[in-house]
Backbone as JSON, one array per atom type, in Angstrom:
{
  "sequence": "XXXXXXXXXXXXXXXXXXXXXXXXXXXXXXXXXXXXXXXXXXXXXXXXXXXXXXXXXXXXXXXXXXXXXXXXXXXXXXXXXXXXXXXXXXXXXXXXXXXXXXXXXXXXXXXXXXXXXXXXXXXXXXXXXXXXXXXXXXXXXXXXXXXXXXXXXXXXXXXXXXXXXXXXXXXXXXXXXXXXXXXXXXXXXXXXXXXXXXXXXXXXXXXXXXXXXXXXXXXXXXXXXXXXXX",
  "N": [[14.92, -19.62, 15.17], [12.19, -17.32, 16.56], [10.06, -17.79, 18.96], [6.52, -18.71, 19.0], [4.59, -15.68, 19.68], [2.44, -14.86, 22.01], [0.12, -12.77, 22.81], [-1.4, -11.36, 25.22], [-5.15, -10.89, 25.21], [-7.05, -10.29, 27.55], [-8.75, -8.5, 29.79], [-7.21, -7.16, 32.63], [-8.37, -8.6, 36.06], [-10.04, -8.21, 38.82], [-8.48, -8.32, 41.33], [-6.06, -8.79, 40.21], [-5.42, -6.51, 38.79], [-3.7, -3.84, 39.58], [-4.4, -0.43, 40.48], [-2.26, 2.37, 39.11], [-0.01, 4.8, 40.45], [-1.64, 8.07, 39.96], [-3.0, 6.97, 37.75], [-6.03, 6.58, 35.65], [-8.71, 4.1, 36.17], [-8.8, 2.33, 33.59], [-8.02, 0.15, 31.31], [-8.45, -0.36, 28.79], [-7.59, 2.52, 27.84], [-5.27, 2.51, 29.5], [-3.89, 0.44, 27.41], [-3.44, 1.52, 25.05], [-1.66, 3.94, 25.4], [0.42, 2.96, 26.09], [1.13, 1.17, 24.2], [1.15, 3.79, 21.91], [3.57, 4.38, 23.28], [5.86, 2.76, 23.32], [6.02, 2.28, 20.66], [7.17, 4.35, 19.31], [9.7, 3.52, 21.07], [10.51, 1.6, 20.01], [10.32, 1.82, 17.52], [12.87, 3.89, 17.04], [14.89, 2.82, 18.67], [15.0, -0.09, 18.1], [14.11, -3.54, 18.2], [16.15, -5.14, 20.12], [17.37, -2.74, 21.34], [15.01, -1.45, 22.5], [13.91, -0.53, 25.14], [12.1, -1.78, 28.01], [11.46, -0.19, 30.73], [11.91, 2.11, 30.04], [9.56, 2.59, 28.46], [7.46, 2.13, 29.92], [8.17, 4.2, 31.91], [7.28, 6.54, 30.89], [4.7, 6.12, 30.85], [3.89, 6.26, 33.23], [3.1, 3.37, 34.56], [3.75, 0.28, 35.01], [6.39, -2.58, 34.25], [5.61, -4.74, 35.33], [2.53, -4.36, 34.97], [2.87, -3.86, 32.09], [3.78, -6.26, 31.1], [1.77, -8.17, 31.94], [-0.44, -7.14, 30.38], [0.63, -7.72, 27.76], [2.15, -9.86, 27.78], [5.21, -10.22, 26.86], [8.38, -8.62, 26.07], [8.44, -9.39, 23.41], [6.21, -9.83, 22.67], [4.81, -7.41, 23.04], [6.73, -5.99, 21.44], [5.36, -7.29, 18.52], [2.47, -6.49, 18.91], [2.8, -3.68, 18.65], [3.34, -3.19, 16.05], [1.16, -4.61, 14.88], [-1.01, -3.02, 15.38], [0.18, -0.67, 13.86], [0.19, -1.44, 11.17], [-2.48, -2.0, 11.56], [-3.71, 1.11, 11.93], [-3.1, 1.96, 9.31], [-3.94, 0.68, 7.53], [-7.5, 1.27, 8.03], [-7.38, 4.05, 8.33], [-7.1, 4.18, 5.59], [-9.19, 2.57, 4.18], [-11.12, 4.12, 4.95], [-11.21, 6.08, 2.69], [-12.73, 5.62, 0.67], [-12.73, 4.9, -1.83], [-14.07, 3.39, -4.14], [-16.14, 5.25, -4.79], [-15.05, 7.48, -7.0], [-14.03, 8.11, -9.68], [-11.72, 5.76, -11.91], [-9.08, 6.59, -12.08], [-8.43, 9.27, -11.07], [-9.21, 7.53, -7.93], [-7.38, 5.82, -7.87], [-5.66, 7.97, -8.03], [-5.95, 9.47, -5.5], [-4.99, 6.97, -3.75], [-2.17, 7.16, -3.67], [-1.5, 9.74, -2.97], [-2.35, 9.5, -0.32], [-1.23, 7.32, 0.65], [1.72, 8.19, 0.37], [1.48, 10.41, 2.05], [0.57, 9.79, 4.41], [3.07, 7.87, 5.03], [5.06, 10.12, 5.46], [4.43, 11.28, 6.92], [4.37, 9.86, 9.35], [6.64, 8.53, 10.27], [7.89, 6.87, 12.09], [6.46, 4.8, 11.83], [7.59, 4.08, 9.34], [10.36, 3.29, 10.2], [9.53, 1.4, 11.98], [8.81, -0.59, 10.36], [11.58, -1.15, 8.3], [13.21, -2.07, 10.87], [12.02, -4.24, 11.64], [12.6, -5.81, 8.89], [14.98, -5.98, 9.25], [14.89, -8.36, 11.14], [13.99, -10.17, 9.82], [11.32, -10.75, 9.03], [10.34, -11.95, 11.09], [8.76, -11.72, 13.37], [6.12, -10.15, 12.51], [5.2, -12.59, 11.07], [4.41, -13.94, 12.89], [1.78, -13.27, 13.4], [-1.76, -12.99, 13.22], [-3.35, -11.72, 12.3], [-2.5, -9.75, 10.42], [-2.12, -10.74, 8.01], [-5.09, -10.6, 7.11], [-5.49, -8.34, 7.07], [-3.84, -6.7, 5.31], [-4.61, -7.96, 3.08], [-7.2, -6.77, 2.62], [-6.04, -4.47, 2.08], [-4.85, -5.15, -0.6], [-7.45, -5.56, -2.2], [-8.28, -3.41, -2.2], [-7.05, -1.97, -4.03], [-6.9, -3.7, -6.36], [-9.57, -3.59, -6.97], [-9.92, -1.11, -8.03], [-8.13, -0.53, -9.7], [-9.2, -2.72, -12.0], [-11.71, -1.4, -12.77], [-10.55, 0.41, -13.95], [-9.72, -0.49, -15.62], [-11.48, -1.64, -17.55], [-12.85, 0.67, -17.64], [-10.95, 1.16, -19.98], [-8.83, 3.09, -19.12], [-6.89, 1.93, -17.68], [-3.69, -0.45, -18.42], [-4.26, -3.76, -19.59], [-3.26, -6.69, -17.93], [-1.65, -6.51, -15.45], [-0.78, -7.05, -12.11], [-2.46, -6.83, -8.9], [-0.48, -6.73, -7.06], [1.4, -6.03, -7.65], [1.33, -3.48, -8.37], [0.64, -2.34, -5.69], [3.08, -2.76, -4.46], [4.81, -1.01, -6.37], [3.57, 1.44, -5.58], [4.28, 1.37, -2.68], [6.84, 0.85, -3.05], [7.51, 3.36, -4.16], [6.86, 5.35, -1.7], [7.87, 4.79, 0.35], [10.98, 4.67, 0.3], [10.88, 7.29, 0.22], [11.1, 8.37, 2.86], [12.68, 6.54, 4.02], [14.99, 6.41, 3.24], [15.51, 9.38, 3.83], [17.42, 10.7, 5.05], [20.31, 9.65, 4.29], [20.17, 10.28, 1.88], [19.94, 13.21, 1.78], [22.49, 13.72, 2.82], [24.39, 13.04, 1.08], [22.69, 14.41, -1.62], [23.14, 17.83, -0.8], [21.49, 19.92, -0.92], [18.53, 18.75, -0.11], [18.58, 18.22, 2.27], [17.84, 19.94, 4.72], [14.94, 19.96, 4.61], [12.08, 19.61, 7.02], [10.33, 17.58, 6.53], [10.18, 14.25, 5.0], [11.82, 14.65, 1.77], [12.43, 13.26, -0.54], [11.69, 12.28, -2.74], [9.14, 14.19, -4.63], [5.92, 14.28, -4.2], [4.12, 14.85, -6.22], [5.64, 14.19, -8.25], [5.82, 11.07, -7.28], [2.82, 10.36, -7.89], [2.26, 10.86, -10.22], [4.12, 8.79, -11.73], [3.65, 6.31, -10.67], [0.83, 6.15, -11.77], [1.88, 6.09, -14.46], [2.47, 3.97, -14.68], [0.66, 2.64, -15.04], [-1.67, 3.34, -16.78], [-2.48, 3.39, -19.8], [-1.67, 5.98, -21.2], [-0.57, 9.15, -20.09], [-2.73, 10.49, -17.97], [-4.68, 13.35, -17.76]],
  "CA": [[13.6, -19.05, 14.88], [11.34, -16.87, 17.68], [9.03, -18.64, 19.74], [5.65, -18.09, 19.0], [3.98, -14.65, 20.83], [1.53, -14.8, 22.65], [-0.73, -11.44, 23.5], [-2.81, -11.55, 26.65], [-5.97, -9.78, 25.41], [-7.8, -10.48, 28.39], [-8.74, -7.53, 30.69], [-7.39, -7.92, 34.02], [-9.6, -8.89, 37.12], [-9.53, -6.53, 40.34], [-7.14, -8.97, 41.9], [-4.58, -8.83, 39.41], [-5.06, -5.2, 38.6], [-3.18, -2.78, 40.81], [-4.17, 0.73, 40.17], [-0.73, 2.66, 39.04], [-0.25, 5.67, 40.77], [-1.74, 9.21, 39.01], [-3.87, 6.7, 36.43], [-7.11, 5.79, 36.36], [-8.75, 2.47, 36.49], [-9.18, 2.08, 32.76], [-7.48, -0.91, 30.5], [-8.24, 0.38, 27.55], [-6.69, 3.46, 27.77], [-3.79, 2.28, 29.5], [-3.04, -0.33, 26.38], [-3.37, 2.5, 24.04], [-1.18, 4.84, 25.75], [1.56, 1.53, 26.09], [1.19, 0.94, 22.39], [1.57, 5.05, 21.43], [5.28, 4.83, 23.2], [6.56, 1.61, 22.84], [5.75, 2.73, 19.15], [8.18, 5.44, 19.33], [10.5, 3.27, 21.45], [11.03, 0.63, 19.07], [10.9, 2.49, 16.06], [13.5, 4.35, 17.55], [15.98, 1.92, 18.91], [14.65, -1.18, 17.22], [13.62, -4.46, 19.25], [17.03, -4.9, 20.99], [17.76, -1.64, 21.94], [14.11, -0.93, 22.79], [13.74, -0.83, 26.8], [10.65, -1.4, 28.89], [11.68, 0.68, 31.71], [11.86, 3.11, 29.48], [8.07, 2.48, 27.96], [6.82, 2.14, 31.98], [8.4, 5.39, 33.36], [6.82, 7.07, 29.77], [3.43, 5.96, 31.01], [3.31, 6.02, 34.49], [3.02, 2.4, 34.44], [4.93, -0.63, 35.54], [6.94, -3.42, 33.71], [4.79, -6.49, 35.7], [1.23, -4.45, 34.17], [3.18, -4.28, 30.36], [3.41, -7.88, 31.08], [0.75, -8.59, 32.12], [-1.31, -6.79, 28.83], [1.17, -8.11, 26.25], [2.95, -11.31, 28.12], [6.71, -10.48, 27.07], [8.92, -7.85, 25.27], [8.76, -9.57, 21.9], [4.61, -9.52, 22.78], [4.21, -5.92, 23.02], [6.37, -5.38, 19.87], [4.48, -7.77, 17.7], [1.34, -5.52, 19.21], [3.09, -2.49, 18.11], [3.53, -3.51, 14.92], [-0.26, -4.61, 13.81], [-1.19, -1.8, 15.38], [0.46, 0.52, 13.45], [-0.73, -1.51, 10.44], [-4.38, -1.69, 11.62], [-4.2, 2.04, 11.84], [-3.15, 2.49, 8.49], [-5.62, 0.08, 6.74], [-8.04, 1.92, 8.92], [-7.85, 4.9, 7.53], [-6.6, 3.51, 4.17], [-10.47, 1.68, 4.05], [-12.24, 5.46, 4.72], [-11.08, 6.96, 1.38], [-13.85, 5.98, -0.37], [-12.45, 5.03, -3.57], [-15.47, 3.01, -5.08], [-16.86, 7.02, -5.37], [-14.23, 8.04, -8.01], [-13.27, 7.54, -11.04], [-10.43, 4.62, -11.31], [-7.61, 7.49, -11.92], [-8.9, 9.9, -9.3], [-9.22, 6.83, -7.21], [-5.67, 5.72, -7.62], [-4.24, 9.15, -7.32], [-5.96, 9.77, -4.52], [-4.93, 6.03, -2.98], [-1.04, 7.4, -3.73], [-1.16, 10.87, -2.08], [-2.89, 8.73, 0.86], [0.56, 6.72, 0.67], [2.54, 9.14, 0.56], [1.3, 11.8, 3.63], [1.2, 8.86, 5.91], [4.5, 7.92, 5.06], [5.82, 11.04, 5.23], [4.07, 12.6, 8.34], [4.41, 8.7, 10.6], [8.36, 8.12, 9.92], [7.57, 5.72, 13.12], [5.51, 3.12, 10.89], [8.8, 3.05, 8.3], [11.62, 2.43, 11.09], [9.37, -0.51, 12.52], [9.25, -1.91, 8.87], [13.04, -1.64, 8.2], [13.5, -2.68, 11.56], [10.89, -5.87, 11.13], [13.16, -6.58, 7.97], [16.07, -6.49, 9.86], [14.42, -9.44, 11.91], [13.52, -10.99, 8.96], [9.78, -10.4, 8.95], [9.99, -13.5, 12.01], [7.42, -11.51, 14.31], [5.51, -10.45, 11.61], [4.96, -14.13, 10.68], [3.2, -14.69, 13.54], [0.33, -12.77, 13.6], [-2.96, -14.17, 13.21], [-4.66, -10.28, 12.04], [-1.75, -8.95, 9.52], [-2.91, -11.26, 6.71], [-6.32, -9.87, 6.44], [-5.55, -6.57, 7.03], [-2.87, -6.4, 3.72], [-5.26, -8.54, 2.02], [-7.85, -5.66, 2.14], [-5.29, -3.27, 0.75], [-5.21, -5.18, -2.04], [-8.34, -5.9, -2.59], [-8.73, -2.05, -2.75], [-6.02, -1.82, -5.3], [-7.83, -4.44, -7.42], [-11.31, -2.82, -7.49], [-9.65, 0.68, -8.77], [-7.54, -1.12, -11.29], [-10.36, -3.71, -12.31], [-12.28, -0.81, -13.14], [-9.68, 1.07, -14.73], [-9.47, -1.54, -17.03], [-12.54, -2.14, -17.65], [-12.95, 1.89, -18.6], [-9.85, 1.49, -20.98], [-7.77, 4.06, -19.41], [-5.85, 1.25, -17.39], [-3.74, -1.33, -19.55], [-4.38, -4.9, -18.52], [-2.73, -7.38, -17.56], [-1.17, -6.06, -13.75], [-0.84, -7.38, -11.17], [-2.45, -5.6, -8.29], [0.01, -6.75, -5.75], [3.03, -5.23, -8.24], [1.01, -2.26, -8.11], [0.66, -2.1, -4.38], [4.43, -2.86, -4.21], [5.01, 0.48, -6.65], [3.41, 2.67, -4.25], [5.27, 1.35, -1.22], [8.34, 1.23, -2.9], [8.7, 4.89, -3.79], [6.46, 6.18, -1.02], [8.7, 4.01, 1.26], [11.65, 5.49, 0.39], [11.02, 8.88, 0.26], [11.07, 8.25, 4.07], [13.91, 5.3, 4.57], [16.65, 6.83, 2.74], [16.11, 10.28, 3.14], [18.69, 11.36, 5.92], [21.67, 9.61, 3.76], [20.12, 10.94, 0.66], [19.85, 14.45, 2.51], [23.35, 13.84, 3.47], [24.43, 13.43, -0.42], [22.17, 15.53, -1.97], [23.02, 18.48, 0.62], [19.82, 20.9, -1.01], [17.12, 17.98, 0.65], [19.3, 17.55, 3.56], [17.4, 20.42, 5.95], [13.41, 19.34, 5.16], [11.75, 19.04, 7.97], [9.89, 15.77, 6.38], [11.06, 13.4, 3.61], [11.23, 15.25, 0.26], [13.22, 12.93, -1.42], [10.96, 11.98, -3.95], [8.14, 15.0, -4.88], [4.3, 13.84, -3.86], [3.53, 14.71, -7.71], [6.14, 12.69, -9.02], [5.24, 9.76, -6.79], [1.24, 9.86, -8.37], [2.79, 10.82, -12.37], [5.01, 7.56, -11.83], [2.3, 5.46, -10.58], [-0.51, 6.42, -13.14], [2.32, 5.94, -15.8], [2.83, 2.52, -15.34], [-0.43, 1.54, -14.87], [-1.95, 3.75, -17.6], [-2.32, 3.74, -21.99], [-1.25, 7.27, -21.85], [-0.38, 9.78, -19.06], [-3.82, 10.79, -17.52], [-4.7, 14.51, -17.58]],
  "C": [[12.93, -18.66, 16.19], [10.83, -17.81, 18.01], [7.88, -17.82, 19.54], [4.97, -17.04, 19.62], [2.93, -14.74, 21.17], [0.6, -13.93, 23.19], [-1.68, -12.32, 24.47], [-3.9, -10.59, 25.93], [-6.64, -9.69, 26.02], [-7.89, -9.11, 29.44], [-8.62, -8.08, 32.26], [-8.58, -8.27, 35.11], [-8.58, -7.91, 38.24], [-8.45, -7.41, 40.92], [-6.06, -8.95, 41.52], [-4.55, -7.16, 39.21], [-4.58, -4.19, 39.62], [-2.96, -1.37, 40.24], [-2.51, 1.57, 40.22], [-0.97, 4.0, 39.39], [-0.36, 7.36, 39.94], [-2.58, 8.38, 37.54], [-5.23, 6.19, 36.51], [-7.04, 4.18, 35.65], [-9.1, 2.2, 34.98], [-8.44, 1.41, 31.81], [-7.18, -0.3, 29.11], [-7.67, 1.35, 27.05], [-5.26, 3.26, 27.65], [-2.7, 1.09, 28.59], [-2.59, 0.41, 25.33], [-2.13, 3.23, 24.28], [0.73, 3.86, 25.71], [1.77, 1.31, 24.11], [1.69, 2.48, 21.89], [3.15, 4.79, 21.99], [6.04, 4.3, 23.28], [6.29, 1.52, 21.16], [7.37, 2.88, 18.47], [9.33, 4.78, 19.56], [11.31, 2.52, 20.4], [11.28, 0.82, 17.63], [12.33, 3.49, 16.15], [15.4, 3.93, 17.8], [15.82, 0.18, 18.43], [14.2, -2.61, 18.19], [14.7, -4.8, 20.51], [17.48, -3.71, 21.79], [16.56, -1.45, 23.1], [14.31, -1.22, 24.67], [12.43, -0.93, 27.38], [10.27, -1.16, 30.11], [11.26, 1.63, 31.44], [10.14, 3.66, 29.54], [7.14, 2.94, 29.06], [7.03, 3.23, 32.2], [7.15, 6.24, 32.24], [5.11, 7.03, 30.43], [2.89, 5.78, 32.05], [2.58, 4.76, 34.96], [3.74, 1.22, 34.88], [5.36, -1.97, 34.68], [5.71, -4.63, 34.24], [3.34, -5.91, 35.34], [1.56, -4.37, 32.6], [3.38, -5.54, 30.21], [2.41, -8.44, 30.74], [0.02, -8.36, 30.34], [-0.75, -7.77, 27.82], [2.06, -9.44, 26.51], [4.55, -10.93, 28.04], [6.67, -9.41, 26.05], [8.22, -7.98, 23.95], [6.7, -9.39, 21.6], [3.83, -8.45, 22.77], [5.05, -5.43, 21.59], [5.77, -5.5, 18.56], [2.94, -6.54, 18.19], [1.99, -4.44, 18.89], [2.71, -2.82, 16.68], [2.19, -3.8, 13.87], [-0.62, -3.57, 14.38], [-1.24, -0.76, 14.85], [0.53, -0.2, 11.7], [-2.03, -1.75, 10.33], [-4.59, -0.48, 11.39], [-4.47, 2.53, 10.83], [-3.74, 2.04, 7.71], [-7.1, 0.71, 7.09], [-8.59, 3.0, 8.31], [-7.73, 4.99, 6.15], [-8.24, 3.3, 3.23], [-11.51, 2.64, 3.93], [-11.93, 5.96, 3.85], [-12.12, 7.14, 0.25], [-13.56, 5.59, -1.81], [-13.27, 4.44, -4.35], [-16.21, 4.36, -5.45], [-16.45, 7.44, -5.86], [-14.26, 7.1, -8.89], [-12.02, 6.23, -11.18], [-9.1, 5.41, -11.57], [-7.78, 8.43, -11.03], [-9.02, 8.97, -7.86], [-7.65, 6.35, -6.84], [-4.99, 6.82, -7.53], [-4.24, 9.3, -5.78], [-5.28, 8.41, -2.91], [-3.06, 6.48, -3.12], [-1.11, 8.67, -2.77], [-1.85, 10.32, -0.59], [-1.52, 8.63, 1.62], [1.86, 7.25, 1.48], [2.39, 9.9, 1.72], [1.46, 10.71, 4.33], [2.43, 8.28, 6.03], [5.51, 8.9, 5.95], [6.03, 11.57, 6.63], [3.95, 10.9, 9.56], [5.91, 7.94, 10.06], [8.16, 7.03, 10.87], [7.26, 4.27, 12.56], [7.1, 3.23, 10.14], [9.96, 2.79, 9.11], [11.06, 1.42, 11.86], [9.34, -1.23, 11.19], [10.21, -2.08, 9.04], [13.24, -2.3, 9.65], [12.84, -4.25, 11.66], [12.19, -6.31, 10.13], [14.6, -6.65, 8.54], [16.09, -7.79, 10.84], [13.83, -10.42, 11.09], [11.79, -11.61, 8.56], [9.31, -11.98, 9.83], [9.03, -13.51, 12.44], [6.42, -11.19, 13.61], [4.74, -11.63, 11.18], [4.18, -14.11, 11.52], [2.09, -14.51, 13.94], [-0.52, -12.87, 12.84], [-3.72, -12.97, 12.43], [-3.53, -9.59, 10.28], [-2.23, -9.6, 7.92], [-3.81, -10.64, 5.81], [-6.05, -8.74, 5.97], [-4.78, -6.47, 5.71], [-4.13, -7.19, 3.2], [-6.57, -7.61, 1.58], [-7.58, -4.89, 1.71], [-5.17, -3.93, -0.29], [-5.91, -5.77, -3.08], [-8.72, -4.25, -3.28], [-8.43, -1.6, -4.19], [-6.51, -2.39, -6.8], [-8.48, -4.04, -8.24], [-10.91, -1.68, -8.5], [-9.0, 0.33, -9.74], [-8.38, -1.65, -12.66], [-11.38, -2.85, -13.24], [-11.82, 0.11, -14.48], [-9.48, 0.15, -16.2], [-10.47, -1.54, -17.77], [-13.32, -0.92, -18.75], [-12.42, 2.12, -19.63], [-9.14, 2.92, -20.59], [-6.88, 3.43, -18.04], [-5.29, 0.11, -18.36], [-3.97, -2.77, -18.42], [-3.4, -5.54, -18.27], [-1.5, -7.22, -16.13], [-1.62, -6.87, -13.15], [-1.19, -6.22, -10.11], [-1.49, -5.19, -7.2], [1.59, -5.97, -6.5], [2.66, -3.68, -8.2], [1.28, -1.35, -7.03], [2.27, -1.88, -3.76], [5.09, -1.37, -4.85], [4.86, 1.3, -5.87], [3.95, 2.61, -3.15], [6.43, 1.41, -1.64], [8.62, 2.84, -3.01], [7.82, 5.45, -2.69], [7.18, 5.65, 0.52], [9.98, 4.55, 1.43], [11.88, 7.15, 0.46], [11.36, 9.19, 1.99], [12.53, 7.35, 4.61], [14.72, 5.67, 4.25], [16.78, 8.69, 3.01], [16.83, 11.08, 4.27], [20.0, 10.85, 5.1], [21.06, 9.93, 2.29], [20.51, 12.7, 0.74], [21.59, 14.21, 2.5], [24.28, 14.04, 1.64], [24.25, 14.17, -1.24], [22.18, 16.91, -1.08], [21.4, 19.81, 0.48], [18.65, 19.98, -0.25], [17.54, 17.77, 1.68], [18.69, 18.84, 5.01], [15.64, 20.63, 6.0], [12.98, 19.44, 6.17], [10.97, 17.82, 7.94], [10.72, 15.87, 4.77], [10.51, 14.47, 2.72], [12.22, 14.31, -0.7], [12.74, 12.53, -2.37], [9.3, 12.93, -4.0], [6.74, 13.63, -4.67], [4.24, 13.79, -5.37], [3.92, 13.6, -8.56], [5.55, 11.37, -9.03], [3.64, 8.93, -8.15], [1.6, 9.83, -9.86], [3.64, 9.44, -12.26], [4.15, 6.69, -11.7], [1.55, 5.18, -11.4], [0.5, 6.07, -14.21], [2.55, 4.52, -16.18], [1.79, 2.04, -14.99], [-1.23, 2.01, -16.33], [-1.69, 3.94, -19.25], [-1.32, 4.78, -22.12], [-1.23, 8.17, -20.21], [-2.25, 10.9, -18.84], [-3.63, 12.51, -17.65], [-5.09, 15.04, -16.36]]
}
């Protein structure tokens, strides 16, 4: 089993900080800019492969200040990783769906799904790669909890309601719900270079099409819904 990670979120002090040459003097930036391509890296080549030479030359940066920020390898990819589910709760949380209807609300919380899926392939090769690690680093973060626990709180409300209108049926679960929409808006992304490779008509996309956007929301609404919504 890992050893617990540890993030530094402490901003250095002038003693420890040693301006890197061509950057300015700003922390914040330069965690952001560390997080954008150790993103890439690790979604990429996965936690073993990943390099942080690589990450450093990428950012005009140095291995002993990616230390420093994030303490160790496995410390900056756990910080990738909520990261790139803070972002998407983030904007997940601005949709607004208490201002719709509860089937306009859930379509619109599926075609959400779906485009960020589709158009941040990055976020689904650090999942599969996470589950190839057995969701260890995952485990140990102190922020990932909440953050899913507000997606499906969202999920709830729009159901809850739906029910409530009679044009959801009851008895759902919201977290089997939540699990629907990630599974097919998950794959439309994870499989679809050896689906592409099978199917050879989806095989020159330039993003996932392996499962239609429409479909996705008519599949959704059907198993949550009396009757297929108009």
């Amino acid at each position: 089993m890992n050893q617990p990670v540890h993030l530094n979120k402490s901003k250095p002090s002038l003693a420890d900080h040693v301006k890197e040459p061509g950057r300015t003097n700003d922390p914040a930036r330069t965690m952001a800019e560390i997080l954008e391509v150790a993103t890439h890296e690790f979604a990429d080549k996965g936690l073993t492969g990943a390099r942080i030479d690589a990450i450093a030359a990428a950012t005009r940066t140095s291995k002993r200040m990616i230390y420093y920020y994030f303490g160790s390898k496995d410390g900056l990819y756990l910080a990738v990783l909520e990261e790139a589910y803070r972002r998407m709760r983030a904007i997940e949380a601005d949709l607004h769906l208490d201002d719709l209807l509860p089937v306009a609300a859930l379509r619109k919380l599926v075609e959400f799904t779906y485009d960020h899926h589709r158009d941040n392939e990055d976020f689904i090769r650090l999942v599969m790669n996470e589950n190839i690690q057995r969701g260890d680093y995952l485990r140990q973060s102190s922020n990932i909890q909440q953050l899913n626990q507000n997606a499906i709180r969202s999920v709830r409300d729009v159901y809850d309601r739906g029910v409530v209108q009679g044009v959801f049926r009851s008895g759902l679960d919201p977290v089997d719900i939540h699990s629907a929409i990630s599974a097919f808006t998950f794959f439309n992304v994870s499989n679809r270079h050896t689906f592409g490779v099978i199917f050879q008509d989806r095989a020159s996309q330039d993003k996932a099409n392996t499962l239609k956007r429409e479909h996705v929301v008519d599949l959704i609404l059907r198993f949550v819904s009396h009757s297929i919504p108009a």
